[in-house]
N, C-alpha and C positions, 0 to 999 in steps of 0.2 A: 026329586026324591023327598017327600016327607022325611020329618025330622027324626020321627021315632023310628025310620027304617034301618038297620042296621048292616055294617059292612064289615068286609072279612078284615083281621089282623092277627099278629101273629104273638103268641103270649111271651112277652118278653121276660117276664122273673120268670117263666118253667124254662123257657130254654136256658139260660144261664144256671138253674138249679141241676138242667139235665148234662151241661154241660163241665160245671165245676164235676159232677158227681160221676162222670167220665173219667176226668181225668185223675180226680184222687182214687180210683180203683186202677187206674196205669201209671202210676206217676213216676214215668220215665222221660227224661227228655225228649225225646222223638216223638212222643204223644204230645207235648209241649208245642214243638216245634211245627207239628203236622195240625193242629189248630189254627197258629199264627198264618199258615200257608194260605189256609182257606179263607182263613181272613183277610187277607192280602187279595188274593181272587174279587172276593166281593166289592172290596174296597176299589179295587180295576174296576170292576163292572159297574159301580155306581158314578164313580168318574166317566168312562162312555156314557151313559145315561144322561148324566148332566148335560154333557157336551149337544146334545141332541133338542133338549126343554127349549126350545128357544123363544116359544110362546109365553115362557111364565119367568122370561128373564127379569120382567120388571115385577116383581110379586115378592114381598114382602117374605112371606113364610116360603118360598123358596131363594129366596137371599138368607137367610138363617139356614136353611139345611144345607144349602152349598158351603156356608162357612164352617157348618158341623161335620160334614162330608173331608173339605179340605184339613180342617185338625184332624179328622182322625186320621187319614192319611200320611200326616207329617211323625203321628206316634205310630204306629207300623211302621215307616221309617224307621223312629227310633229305636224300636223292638227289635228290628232288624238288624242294624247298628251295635244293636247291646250281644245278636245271638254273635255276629260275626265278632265282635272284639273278646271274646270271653276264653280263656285259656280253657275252662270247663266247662261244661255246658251247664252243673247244675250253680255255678257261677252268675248265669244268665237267667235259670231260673228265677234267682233270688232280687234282678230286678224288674223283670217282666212281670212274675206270677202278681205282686201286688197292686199294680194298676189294671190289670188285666180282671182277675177273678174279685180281687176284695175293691178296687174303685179307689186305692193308695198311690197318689200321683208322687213323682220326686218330682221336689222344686225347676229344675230344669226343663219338666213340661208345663211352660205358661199358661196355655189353655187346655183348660182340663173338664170332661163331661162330668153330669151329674149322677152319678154312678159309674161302675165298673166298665171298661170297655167290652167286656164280654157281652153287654147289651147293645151296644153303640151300632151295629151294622143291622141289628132287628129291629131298634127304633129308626134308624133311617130308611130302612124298607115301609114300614106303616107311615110313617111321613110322608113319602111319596103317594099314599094312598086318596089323601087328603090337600095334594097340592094339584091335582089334576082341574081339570076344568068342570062346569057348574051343570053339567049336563046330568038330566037321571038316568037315571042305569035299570036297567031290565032285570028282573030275577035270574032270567038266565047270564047274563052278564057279571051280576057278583056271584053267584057259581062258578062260573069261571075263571073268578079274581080269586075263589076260594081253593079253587081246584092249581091255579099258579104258585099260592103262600103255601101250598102242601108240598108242589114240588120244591118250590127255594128251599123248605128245611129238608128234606129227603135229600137233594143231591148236597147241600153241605155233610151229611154225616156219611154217604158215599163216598165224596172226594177226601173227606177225613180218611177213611177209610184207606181209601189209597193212596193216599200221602204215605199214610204207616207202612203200606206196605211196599213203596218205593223207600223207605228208610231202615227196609230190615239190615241188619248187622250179619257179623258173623260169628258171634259171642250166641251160642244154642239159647241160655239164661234170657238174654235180652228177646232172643227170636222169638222162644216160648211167650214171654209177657207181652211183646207188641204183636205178634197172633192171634194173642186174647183178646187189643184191645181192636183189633180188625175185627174181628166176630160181632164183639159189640156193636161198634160201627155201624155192622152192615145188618144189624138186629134194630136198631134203634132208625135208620133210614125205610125201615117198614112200618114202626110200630109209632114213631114219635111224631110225624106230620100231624095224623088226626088226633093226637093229644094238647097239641100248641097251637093249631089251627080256628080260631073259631069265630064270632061274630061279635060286635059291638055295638051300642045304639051310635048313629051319628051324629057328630058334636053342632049343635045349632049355625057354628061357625064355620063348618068343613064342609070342601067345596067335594065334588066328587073324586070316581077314582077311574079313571078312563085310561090314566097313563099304565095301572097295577098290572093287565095284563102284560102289557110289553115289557115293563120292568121283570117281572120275573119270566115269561117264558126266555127273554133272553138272558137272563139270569144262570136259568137251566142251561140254555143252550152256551154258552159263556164259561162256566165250571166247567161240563164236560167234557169242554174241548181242554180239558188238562195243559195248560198255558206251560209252556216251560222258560228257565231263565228267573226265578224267584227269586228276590229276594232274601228269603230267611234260609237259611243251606241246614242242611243234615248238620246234625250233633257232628259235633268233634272225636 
């Protein structure tokens, strides 16, 4: 592939802007909580992933995304840790939202990304894009690496979606507001792929992206099978 060809990626400051700007129009816990879920999801699914690379075990840029991959893992843990020990959930808020949305680590997590983790699972998706192998790619081929990055965001705001609505309450108040932010949800899994989705020139240094489809179609297929058994439990 010439250098100046470009490949699909997924825009990492609009998603984090689309998704801070979610949540501060629900900003109830269970919209909280129903993020970290799906978070958690990916982060599953980029662990199978790994497990699989076996060709690029000794590669450099994928020995740094595995180590990137494994911290984020360990603070999902922690996030996890913090929903469950929390007397009140907006208790839990008030340590997750900051490393989560603003990129404000507490000392206690040693290794910490360069930004918020609300980016962290979109740059290790385009990561993988660039650690695959040196082969060129056909136009139809990154089409359909482009046609994958459209599904990975579409069913995250889906499974967003229905996280919330496996977390409705029985409080009318709350039902009404986490209703609204299901609509959204399922508004923004139509509308938001082809807004975040789009192309880059490739970096002189980056190897192709042969693995992109399989990453996300199994991606797709991965979320929708709605894993049950999470980690992060419904608000208290």
């Amino acid at each position: 592939m010439a250098q100046d060809e470009k490949i699909p990626y997924i825009d990492v400051d609009e998603m984090h802007e689309q998704v801070v700007e979610f949540y501060d129009a629900h900003a109830h816990p269970d919209t909280l909580f129903a993020i970290l879920a799906v978070y958690q999801d990916q982060a599953e699914l980029l662990e199978e992933v790994e497990e699989k690379m076996f060709e690029h075990r000794d590669s450099e840029p994928f020995d740094k995304w595995r180590g990137d991959l494994h911290d984020f893992s360990n603070r999902i843990e922690w996030y996890a840790e913090a929903v469950e020990g929390a007397d009140d959930p907006y208790d839990a808020y008030d340590l997750i939202s900051p490393p989560l949305f603003d990129g404000e680590y507490p000392e206690e997590l040693e290794e910490e990304p360069d930004g918020p983790d609300n980016h962290t699972v979109w740059k290790l998706a385009n990561e993988l894009v660039v650690i695959g192998d040196e082969r060129d790619l056909s136009v139809a081929s990154l089409e359909e690496m482009r046609d994958h990055y459209r599904t990975f965001v579409e069913v995250f705001w889906t499974s967003v979606a229905d996280e919330l609505t496996r977390q409705l309450g029985s409080d009318d108040d709350v039902d009404e507001e986490i209703s609204k932010a299901v609509d959204q949800a399922q508004r923004l899994a139509k509308e938001q792929p082809e807004k975040v989705v789009g192309l880059r020139v490739k970096g002189a240094n980056e190897g192709g992206a042969s693995l992109a489809p399989f990453l996300l179609a199994a991606g797709a297929l991965f979320l929708m099978s709605k894993r049950k058994g999470r980690r992060c439990p419904r608000s208290p």
